[in-house]
C-alpha positions as CSV (number, residue, x, y, z in Angstrom):
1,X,109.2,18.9,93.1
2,X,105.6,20.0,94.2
3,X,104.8,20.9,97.8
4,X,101.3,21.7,98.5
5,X,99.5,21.8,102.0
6,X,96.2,20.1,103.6
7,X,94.3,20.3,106.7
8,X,95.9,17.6,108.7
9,X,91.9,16.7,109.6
10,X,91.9,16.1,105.4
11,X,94.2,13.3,105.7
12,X,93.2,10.5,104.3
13,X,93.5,6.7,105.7
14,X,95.7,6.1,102.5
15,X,97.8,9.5,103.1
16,X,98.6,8.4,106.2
17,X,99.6,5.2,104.5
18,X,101.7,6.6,101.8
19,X,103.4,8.8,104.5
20,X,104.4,5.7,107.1
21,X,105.8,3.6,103.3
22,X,108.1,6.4,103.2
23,X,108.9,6.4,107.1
24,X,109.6,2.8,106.6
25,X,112.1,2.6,104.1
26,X,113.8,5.5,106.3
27,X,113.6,3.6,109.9
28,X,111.9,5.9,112.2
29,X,108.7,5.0,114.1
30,X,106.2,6.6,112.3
31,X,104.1,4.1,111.2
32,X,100.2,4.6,110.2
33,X,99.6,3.8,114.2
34,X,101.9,6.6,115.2
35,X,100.4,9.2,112.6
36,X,96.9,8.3,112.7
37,X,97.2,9.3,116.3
38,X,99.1,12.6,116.1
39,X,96.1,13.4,114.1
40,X,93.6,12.9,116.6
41,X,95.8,14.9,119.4
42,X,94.2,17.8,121.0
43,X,95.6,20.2,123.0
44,X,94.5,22.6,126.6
45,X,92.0,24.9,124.0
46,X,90.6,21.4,122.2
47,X,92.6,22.4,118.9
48,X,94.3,19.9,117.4
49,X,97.7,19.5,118.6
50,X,99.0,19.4,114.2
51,X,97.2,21.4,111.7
52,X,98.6,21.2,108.5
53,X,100.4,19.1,106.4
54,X,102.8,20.0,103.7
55,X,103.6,17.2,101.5
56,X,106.3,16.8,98.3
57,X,106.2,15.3,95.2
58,X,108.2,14.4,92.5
59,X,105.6,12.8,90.0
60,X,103.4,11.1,91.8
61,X,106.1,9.8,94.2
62,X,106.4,11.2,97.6
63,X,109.8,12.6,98.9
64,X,109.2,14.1,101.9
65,X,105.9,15.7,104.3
66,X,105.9,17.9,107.4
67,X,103.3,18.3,109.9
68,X,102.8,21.7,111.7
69,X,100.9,24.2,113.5
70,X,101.2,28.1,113.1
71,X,100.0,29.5,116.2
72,X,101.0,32.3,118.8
73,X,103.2,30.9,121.8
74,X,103.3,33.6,124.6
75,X,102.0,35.8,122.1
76,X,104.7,35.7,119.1
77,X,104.4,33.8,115.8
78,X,105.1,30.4,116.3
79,X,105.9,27.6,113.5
80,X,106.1,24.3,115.2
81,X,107.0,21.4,113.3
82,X,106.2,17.9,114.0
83,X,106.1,14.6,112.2
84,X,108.4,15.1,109.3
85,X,110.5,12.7,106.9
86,X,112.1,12.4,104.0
87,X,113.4,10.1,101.3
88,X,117.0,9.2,101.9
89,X,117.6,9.2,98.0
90,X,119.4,12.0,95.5
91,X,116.2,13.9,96.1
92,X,116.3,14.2,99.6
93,X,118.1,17.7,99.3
94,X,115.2,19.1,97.2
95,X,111.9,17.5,99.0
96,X,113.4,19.6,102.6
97,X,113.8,22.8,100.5
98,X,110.5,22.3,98.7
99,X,108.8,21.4,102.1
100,X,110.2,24.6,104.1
101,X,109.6,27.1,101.0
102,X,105.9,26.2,101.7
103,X,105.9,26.3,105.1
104,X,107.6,29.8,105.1
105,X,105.1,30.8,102.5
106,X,102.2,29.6,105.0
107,X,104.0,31.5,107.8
108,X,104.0,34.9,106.4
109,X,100.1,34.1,105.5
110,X,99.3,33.3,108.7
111,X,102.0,36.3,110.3
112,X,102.4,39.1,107.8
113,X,105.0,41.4,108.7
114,X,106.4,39.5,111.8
115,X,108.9,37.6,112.6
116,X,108.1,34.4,113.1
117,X,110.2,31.0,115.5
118,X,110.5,28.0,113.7
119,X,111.0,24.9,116.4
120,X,110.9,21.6,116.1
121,X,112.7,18.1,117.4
122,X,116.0,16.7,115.7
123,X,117.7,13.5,116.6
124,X,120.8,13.9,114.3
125,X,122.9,16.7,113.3
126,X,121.6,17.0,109.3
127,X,118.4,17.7,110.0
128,X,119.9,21.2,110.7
129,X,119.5,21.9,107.4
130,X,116.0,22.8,107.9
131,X,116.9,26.2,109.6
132,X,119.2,27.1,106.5
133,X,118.5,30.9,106.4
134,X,116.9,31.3,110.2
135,X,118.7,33.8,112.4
136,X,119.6,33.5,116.2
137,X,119.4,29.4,116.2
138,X,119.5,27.4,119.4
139,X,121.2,25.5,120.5
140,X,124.4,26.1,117.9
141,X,128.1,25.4,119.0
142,X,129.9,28.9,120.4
143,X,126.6,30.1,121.2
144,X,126.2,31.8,124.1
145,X,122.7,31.2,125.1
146,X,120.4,33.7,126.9
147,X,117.9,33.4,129.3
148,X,115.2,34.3,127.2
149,X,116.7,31.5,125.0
150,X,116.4,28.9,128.2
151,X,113.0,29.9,128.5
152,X,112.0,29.3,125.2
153,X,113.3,25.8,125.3
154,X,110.8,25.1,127.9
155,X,108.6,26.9,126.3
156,X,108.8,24.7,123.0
157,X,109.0,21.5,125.5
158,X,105.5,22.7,126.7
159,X,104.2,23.0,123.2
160,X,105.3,19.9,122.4
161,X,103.9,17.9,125.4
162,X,106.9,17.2,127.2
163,X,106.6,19.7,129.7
164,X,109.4,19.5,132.7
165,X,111.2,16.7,130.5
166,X,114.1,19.7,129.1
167,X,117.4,20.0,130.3
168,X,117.8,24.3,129.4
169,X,121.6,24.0,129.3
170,X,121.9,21.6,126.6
171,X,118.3,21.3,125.5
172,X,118.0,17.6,125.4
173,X,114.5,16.7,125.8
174,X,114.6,13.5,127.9
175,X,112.3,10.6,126.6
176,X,109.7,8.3,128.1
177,X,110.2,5.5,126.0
178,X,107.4,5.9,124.0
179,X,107.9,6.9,120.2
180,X,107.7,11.0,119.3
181,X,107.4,13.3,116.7
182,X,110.5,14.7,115.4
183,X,112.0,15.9,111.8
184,X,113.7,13.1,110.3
185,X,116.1,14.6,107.0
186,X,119.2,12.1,107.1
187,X,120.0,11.0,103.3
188,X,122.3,8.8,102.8
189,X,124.8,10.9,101.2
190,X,126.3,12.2,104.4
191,X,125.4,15.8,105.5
192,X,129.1,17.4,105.8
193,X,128.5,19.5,109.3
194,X,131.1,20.9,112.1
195,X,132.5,18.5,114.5
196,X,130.4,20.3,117.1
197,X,126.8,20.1,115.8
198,X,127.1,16.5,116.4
199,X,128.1,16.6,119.4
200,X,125.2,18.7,121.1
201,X,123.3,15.1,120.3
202,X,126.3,12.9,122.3
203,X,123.4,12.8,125.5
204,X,120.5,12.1,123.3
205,X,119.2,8.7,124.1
206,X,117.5,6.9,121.2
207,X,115.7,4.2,122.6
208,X,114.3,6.6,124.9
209,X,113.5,8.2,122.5
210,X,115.2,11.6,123.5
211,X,115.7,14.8,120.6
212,X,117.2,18.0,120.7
213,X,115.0,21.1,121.1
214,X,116.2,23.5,118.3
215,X,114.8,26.8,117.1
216,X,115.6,29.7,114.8
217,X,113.9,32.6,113.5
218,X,112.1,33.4,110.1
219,X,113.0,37.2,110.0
220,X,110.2,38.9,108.2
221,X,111.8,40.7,105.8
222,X,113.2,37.6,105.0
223,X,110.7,35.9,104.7
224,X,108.5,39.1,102.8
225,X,111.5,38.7,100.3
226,X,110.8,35.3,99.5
227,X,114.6,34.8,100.6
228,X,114.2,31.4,102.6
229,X,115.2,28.8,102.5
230,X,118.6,29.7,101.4
């Protein structure tokens, strides 16, 4: 499996199109409408809302992408990812890991010696597998959250243009009805998770469109030791 990453503004019109076959076969709503648009989003400063692109392949078949900005948020080293899917096949597993090991390897380029929040938007329980090896992530069943932790939910609702729309007790971002970005890992060999990860989703809506806000952190002598993902 090769992961390798482009400017999203590099993305060509039959990226985009190789990107929304996958999201086809998989269900969601990112079609080339959907993505050719998150390209063109800006945000309060005029950058662009996603930045890069980290795609994987085995051959020349793709097996999974992530879209996602590296940026400061309140000052600390932010990861946010956006659009993201991948193949519900045997190789599922191996596109997420391939996909995060190069994002954690463009984090500690972009935030050398810091640690650095990974958040993005889940609708079902597997894509927790993303933040295998993070520390301190929220929400989690048993954990008692902060609030700092509340905060940063909103925070990370902000960032992701759905300002005012999180509940900071459960962290259900409410939809609008209109389709949004969120990271899509659901294979079809069943992710085996506890009883109560799946239920933090029970109040997520889907055809509102509604997601869980989760985060986690990249510690950086984790991610200095190349340990993630796990």
């Amino acid at each position: 499996m090769d992961a390798t990453t482009i400017d999203c503004a590099n993305l060509s019109d039959s990226d985009i199109e190789k990107m929304a076959d996958l999201c086809a076969q998989q269900g969601n709503s990112f079609d080339i409408g959907f993505l050719s648009k998150q390209r063109e989003i800006k945000i309060k400063d005029s950058s662009r809302l996603w930045v890069l692109c980290t795609r994987a392949y085995e051959g020349d078949k793709l097996r999974g992408f992530a879209w996602c900005s590296l940026r400061r948020v309140g000052g600390v080293p932010s990861m946010l990812i956006g659009p993201a899917a991948f193949v519900q096949t045997a190789a599922a597993e191996q596109a997420l890991k391939a996909v995060m090991r190069e994002l954690f390897h463009r984090a500690v380029l972009a935030f050398p010696d810091e640690d650095v929040l990974v958040g993005t938007r889940l609708k079902e329980s597997s894509g927790y597998r993303a933040f295998k090896g993070l520390s301190e992530i929220v929400p989690f069943p048993e954990k008692k959250v902060s609030g700092e932790e509340r905060a940063w939910g909103r925070r990370l609702a902000k960032e992701f243009l759905a300002d005012g729309r999180l509940d900071d007790r459960t962290f259900i971002l409410k939809g609008d009805g209109e389709p949004i970005p969120f990271l899509d890992f659901s294979p079809k060999k069943a992710i085996v998770q506890p009883a109560e990860v799946g239920a933090q989703f029970k109040g997520v809506t889907a055809k509102r469109h509604d997601a869980l806000v989760v985060f986690g952190w990249a510690m950086a002598e984790d991610l200095a030791g190349a340990k993630l993902p796990k």
